[in-house]
C-alpha positions in Angstrom: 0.0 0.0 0.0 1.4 3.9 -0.9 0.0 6.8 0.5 -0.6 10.1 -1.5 -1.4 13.0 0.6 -4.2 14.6 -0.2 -2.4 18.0 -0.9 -0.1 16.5 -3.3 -3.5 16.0 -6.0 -4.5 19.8 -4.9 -1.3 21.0 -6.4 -1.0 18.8 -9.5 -4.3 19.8 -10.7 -3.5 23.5 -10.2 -0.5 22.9 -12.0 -3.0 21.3 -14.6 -5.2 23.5 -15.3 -3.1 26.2 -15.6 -0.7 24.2 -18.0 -3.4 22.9 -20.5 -4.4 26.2 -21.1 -1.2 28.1 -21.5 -0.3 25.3 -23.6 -1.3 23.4 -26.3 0.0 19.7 -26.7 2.3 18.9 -29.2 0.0 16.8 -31.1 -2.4 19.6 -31.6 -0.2 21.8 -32.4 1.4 20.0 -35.0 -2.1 19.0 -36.7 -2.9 22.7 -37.0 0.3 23.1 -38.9 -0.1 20.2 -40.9 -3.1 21.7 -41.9 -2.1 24.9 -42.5 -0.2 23.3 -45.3 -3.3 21.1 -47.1 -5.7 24.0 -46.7 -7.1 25.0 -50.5 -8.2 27.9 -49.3 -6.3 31.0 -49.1 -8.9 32.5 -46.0 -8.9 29.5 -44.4 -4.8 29.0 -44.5 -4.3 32.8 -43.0 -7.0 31.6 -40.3 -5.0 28.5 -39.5 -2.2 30.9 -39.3 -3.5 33.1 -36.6 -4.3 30.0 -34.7 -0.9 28.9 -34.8 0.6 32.6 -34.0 -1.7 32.5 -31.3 -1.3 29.4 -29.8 2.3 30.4 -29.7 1.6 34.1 -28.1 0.0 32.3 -25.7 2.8 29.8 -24.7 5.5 32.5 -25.1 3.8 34.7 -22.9 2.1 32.1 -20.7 -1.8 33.4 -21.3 -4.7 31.3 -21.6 -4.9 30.1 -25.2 -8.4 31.3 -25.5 -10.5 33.2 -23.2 -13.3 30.9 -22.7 -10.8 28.5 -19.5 -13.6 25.8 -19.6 -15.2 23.2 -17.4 -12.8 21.5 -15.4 -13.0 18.2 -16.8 -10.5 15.6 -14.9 -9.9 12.3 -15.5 -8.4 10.1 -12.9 -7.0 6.3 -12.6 -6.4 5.8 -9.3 -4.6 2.6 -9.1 -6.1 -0.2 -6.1 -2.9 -0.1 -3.9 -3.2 3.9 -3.3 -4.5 4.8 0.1 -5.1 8.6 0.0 -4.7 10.7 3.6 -5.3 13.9 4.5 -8.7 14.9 3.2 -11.4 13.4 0.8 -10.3 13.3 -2.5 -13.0 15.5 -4.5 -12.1 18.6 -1.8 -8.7 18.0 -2.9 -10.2 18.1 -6.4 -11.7 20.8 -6.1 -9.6 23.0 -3.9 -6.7 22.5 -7.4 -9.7 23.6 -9.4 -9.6 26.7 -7.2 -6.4 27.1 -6.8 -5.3 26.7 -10.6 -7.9 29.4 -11.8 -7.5 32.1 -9.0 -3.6 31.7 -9.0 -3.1 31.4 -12.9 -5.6 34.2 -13.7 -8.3 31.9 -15.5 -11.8 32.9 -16.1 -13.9 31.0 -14.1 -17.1 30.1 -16.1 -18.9 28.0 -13.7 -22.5 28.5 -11.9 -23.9 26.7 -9.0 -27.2 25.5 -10.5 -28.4 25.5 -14.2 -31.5 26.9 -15.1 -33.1 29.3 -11.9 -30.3 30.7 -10.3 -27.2 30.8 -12.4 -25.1 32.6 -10.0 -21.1 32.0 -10.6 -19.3 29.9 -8.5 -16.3 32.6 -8.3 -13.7 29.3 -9.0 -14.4 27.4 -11.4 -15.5 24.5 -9.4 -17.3 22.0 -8.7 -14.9 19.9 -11.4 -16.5 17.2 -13.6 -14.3 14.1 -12.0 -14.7 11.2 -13.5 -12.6 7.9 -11.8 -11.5 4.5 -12.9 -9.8 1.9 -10.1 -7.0 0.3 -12.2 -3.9 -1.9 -10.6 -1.1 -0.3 -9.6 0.2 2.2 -6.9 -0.2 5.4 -8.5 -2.7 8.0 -9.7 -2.7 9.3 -13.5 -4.5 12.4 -13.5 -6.1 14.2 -17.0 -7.0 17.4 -16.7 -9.3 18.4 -20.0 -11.1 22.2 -19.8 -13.9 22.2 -22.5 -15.6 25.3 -23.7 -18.9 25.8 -23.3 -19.2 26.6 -27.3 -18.1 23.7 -28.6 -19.9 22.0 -25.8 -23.3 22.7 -26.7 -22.6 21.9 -30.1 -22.3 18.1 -28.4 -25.3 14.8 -29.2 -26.3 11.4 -28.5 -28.3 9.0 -30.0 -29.9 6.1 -29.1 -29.3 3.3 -32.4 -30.9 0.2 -32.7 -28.2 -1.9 -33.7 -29.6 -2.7 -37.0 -29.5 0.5 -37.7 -25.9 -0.2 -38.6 -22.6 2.3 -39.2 -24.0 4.2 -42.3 -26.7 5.2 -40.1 -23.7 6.6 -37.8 -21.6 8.4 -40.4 -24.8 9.9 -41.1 -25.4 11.1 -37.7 -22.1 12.6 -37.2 -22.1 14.2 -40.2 -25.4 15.6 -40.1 -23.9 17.0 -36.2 -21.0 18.7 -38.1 -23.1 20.2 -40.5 -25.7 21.6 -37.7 -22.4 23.0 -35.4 -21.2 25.0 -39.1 -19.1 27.6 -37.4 -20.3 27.4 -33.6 -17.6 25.0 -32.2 -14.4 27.5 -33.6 -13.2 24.9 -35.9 -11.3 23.2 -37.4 -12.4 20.6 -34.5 -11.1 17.7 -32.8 -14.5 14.9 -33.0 -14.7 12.5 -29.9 -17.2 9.8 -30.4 -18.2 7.3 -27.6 -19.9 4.0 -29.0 -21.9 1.7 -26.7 -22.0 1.0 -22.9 -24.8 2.9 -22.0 -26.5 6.6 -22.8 -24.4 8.2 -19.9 -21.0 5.9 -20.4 -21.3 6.7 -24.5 -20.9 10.2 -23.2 -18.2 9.6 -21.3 -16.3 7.8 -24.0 -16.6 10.9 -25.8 -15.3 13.2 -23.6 -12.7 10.7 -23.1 -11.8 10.5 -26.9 -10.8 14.1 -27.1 -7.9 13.6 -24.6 -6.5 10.9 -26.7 -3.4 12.3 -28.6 -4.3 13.1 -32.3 -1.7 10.3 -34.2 -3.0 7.7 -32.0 -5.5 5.4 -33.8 -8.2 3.3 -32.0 -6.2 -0.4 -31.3 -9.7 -2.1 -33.2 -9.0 -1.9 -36.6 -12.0 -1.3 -37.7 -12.5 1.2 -35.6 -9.4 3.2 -36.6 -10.6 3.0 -40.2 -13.8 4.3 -39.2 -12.2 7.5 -37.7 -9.9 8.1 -40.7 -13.2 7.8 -43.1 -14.7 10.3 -40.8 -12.1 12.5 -41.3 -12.3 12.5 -44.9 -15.9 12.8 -45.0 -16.1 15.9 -42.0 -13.0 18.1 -44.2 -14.9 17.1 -47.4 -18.3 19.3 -46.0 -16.4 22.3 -47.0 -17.2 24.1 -43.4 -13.3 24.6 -43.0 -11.5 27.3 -40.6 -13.9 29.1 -38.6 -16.3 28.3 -40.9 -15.4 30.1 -43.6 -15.0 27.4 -46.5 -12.3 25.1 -46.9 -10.9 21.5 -46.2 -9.6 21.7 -43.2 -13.0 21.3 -40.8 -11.4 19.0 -38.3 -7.8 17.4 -37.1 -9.1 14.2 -36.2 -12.2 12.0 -34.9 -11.0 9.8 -32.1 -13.7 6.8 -31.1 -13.8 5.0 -28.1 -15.8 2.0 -27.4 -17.3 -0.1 -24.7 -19.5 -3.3 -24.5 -23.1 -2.5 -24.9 -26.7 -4.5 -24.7 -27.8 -6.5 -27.5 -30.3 -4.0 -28.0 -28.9 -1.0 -27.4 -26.1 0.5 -29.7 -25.9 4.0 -28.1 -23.7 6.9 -29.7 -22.3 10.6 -28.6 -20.5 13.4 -30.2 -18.4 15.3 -28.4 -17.1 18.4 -30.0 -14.0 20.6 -29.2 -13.0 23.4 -31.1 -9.3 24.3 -32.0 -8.0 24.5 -29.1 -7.8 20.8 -28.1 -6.6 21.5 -24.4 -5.8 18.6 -22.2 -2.6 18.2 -19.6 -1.7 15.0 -17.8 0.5 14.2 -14.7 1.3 10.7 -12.6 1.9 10.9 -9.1 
């Protein structure tokens, strides 16, 4: 058994959330080059370049990428032979949430309760934990802020599974089409297939924090998310909406057993500024 004091998660998650949005990952940034260069579209290849100069302002500088700091999405495997002291682990959670947004000057877009009495929060919290118990001795933390633009751009759908995986490409193009220029694109696509309507969700979510020039292991899976691709850039939305090829930098699917009648999908959409930050302790 290892202990992990519960003020040790505090400060790597301040860290976090402060680090994914000064900076974005290598793999993000590098798509956004990368498609800076296929871009048809001489609009669309000067808008990929102020995304580029300003991802870079904002690492040089050390400024939030973007002024909409997100919802404090955190993923956590906490590994079985981990015995955490000093506090309950979603204060300490919570009080990094805090900590990261007050101390590294983030906007804090949160509200206490969502439709009568939307008053802010003043810190960002509470954060959207999710936790996995895995083997091990250690904790792997993700810390993924999402925008609340892109955010509402997100769907699920209930399939039958005869409905089969034209009637998916369908749906996720048809969501692409809807979003147009509301999610700040070109996008990074998450899709969560199967488990159930709140776990497809999840898988989504989960999706986006998978580095961009990793494929899903199931081969048919990972040729499903470079047909995507093609299909998504081929719509013609492009950069900020504006017409071109470039509409997204890659669909990620994740995937989980499901019932034999159930065959549940969601779409969860980030915009440019694909912002994730991980840590092991």
């Amino acid at each position: 058994m290892r202990t992990i004091e519960a003020v040790q998660i505090t400060e790597a998650i301040a860290k976090l959330a402060v680090d994914a949005n000064y900076y974005l990952t290598s793999d993000v940034f590098d798509a956004l080059v990368s498609g800076q260069e296929k871009e048809e579209s001489p609009l669309g290849k000067d808008i990929l370049g102020q995304i580029i100069k300003n991802a870079c302002i904002a690492r040089d500088e050390e400024r939030p990428i973007c002024q909409d700091t997100g919802m404090s999405v955190i993923f956590m495997e906490i590994g079985q032979d981990v015995h955490i002291i000093g506090g309950n682990l979603e204060d300490a959670v919570n009080a990094g949430v805090a900590k990261g947004y007050t101390e590294g000057y983030l906007r804090k877009s949160i509200v206490g309760e969502p439709m009568f009495d939307r008053v802010n929060t003043k810190n960002n919290t509470p954060a959207m934990l999710h936790v996995s118990i895995v083997p091990g001795d250690k904790i792997k933390i993700v810390f993924a802020p999402k925008g609340g633009g892109s955010e509402n751009m997100s769907t699920l759908k209930m399939f039958k599974p005869s409905d089969g995986v034209e009637a998916v490409k369908k749906f996720v193009l048809d969501t692409i089409t809807a979003a147009g220029s509301n999610p700040c694109p070109p996008i990074v696509i998450g899709i969560g297939v199967g488990g159930t309507m709140e776990k497809a969700a999840i898988l989504s979510k989960k999706a986006l924090a998978r580095p961009l020039t990793v494929r899903n292991s199931h081969p048919d899976y990972a040729a499903l998310e470079q047909e995507l691709l093609v299909l998504v850039n081929n719509s013609g939305i492009g950069p900020q909406g504006l017409g071109g090829r470039v509409t997204a930098l890659a669909v990620n699917i994740e995937y989980y057993p499901t019932h034999i009648a159930c065959m549940p999908v969601a779409i969860n959409i980030n915009c440019h500024a694909t912002r994730h930050a991980e840590i092991e302790l």
